[in-house]
C-alpha positions as CSV (number, residue, x, y, z in Angstrom):
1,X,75.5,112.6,85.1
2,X,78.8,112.0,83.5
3,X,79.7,108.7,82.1
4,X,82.0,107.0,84.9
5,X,79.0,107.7,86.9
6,X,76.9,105.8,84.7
7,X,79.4,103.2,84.1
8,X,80.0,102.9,87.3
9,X,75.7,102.5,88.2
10,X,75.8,99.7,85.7
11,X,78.8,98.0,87.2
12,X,77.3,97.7,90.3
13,X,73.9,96.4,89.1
14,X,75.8,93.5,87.2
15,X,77.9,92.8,90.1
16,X,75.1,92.9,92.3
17,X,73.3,89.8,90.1
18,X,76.6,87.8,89.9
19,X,77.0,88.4,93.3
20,X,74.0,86.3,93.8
21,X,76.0,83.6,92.4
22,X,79.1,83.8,94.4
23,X,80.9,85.7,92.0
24,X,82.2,89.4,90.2
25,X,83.0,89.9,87.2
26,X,87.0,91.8,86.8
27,X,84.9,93.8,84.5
28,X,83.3,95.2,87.1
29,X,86.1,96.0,89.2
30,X,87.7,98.0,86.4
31,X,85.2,100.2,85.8
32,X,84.7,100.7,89.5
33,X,88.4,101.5,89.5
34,X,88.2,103.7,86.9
35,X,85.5,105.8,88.5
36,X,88.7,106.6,90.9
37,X,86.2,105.3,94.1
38,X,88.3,103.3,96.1
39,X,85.4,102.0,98.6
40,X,83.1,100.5,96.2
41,X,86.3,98.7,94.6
42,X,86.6,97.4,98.3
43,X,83.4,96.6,98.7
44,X,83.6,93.9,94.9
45,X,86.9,93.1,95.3
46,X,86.9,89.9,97.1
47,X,83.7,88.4,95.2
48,X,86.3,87.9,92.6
49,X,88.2,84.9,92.3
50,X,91.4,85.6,93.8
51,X,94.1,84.4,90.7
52,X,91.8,86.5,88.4
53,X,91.4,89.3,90.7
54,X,95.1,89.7,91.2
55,X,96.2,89.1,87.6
56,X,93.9,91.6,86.6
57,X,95.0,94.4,89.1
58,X,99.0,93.9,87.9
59,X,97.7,94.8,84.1
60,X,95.3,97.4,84.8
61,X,98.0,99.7,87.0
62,X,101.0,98.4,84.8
63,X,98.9,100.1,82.0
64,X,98.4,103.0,83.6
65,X,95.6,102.0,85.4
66,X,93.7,103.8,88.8
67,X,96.2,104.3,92.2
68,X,92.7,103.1,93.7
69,X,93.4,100.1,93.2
70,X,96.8,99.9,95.1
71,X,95.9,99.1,98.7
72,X,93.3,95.8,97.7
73,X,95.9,94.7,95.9
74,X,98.8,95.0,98.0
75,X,96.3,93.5,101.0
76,X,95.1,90.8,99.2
77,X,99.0,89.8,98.3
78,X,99.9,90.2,102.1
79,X,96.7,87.9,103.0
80,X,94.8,84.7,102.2
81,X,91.4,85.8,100.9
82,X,90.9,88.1,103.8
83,X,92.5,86.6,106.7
84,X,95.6,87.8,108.5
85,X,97.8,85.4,107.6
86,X,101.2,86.1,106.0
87,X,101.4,84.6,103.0
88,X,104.1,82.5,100.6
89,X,107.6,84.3,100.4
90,X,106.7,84.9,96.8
91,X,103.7,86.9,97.4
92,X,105.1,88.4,100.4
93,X,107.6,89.8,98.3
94,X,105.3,91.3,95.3
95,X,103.5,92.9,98.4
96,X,106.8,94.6,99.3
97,X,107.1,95.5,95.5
98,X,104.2,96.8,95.0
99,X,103.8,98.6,98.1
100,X,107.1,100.6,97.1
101,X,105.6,101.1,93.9
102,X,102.4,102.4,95.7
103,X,104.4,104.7,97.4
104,X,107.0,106.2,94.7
105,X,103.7,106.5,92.3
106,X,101.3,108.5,94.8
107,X,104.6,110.7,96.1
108,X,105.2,111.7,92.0
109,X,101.6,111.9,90.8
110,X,100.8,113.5,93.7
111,X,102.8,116.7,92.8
112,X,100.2,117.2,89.3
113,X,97.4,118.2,92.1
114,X,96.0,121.6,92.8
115,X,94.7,120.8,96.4
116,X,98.2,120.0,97.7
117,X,96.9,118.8,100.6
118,X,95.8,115.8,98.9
119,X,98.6,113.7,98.2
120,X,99.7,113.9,101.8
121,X,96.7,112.4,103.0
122,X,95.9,110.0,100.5
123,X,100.0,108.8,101.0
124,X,99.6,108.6,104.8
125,X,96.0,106.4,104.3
126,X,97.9,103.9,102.2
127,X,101.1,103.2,104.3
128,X,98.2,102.8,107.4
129,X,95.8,100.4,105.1
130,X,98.7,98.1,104.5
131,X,100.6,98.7,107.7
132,X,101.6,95.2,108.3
133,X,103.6,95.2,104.6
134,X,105.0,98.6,105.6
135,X,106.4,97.3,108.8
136,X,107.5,93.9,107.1
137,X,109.3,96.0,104.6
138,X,110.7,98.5,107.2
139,X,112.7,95.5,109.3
140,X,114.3,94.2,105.7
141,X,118.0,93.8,105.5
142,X,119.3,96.9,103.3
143,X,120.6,94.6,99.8
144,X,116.8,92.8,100.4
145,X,114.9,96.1,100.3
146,X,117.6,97.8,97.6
147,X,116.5,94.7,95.4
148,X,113.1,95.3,95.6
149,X,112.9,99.2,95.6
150,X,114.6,98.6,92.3
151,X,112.1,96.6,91.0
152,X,109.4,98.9,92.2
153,X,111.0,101.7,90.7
154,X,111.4,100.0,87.1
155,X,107.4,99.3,87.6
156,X,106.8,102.8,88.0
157,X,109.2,104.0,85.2
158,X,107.6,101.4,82.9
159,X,103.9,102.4,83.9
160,X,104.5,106.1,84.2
161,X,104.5,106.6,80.5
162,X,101.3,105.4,79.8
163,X,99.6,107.2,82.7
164,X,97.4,109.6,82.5
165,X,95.1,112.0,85.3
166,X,94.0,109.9,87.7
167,X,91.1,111.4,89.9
168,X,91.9,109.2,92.8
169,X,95.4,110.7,93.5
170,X,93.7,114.1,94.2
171,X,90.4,113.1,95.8
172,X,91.8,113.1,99.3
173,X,92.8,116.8,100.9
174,X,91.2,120.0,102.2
175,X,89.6,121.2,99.4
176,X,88.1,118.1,97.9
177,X,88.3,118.9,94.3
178,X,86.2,117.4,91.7
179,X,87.1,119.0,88.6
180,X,90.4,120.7,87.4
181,X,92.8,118.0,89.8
182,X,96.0,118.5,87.7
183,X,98.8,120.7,86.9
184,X,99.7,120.7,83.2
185,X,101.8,118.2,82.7
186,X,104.5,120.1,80.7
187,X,105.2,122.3,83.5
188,X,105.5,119.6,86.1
189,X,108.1,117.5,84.8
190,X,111.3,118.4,86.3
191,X,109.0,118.4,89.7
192,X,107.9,114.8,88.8
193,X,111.8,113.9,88.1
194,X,112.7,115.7,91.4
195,X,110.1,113.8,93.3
196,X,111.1,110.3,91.6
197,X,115.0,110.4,93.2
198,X,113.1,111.3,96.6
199,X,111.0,108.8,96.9
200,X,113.2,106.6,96.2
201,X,115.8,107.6,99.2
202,X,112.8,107.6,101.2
203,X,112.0,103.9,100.5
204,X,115.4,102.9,100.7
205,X,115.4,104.1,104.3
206,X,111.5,103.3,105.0
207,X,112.1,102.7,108.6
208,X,112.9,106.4,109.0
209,X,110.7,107.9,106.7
210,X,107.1,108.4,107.4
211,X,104.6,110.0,105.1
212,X,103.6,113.3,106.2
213,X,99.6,114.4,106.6
């Protein structure tokens, strides 16, 4: 059994005895998160106190942290603990952020996998798991959504040297890989450079563009 997988087992047992109480541990979701398995993160994430939950998920990706962890986050930003509710401008604005920076980050990590496939469909399952910030940011006047593509694209500069090979960004596709997900890095950087000034026309005219499966 490899380690994540153990990791991961004794995550769950813990969170299953403070979920007894009423509450999970951020421990828990980051280990969760780094087992790269996006529904058990889903099924802990809102037995976490929501300020702690939140401030935890913008250090773990801003440090190069799981992609698995984008779509609670950007949900739980769009929402009141679970309800469909928009909330404060504030909020509704790091949802916008940070669903741009969803989006430029799978598009450009996406291009280290094998299964090419992958990307596509993981890419697609995010804009529909957040739909409601996708079509929010879609309807924004063009120096609103230039402002805040800018800011997602510094976040994604920023974390993108501290990133590593991230088993969730390749766990979607036809051929469902479990070992060997990447590229080597050294070969794939002009790609990743070429991808990065796409994805950022492509979020600069979101209510054209749609991710392709």
């Amino acid at each position: 059994m490899r380690w994540w997988r153990v990791l991961t087992v004794l995550a769950l047992v813990c969170a299953g005895v403070s979920a007894r109480a009423g509450t999970v541990d951020v421990t828990a979701l980051e280990i969760v998160a780094r087992s790269g398995r996006q529904s058990l993160l889903w099924d802990k994430w809102f037995l976490v106190d929501r300020p702690a939950r939140l401030a935890w998920a913008r250090g773990f990706l801003l440090a190069g942290g799981s992609a698995s962890v984008l779509a609670p986050m950007v949900r739980d930003l769009w929402t009141e603990n679970g309800t469909d509710r928009p909330a404060s401008e504030a909020a509704q604005r790091e949802a916008v952020v940070m669903f741009f920076y969803g989006y430029l980050r799978l598009r450009i990590d996406g291009q280290y996998c094998r299964d090419a496939s992958s990307p596509g469909d993981l890419l697609y399952d995010f804009v529909m798991e957040v739909h409601a910030v996708a079509q929010f940011a879609a309807k924004l006047p063009p120096d609103i959504m230039r402002a805040l593509a800018d800011e997602a694209a510094a976040l994604e500069l920023r974390s993108a040297a501290v990133r590593g090979a991230d088993r969730f960004v390749c766990s979607r596709g036809r051929l469902q890989l479990r070992t060997d997900f990447y590229l080597a890095r050294d070969l794939a950087q002009d790609l990743a450079a070429f991808t990065r000034e796409a994805a950022y026309r492509e979020i600069l005219a979101f209510g054209s563009a749609r991710p392709k499966r």
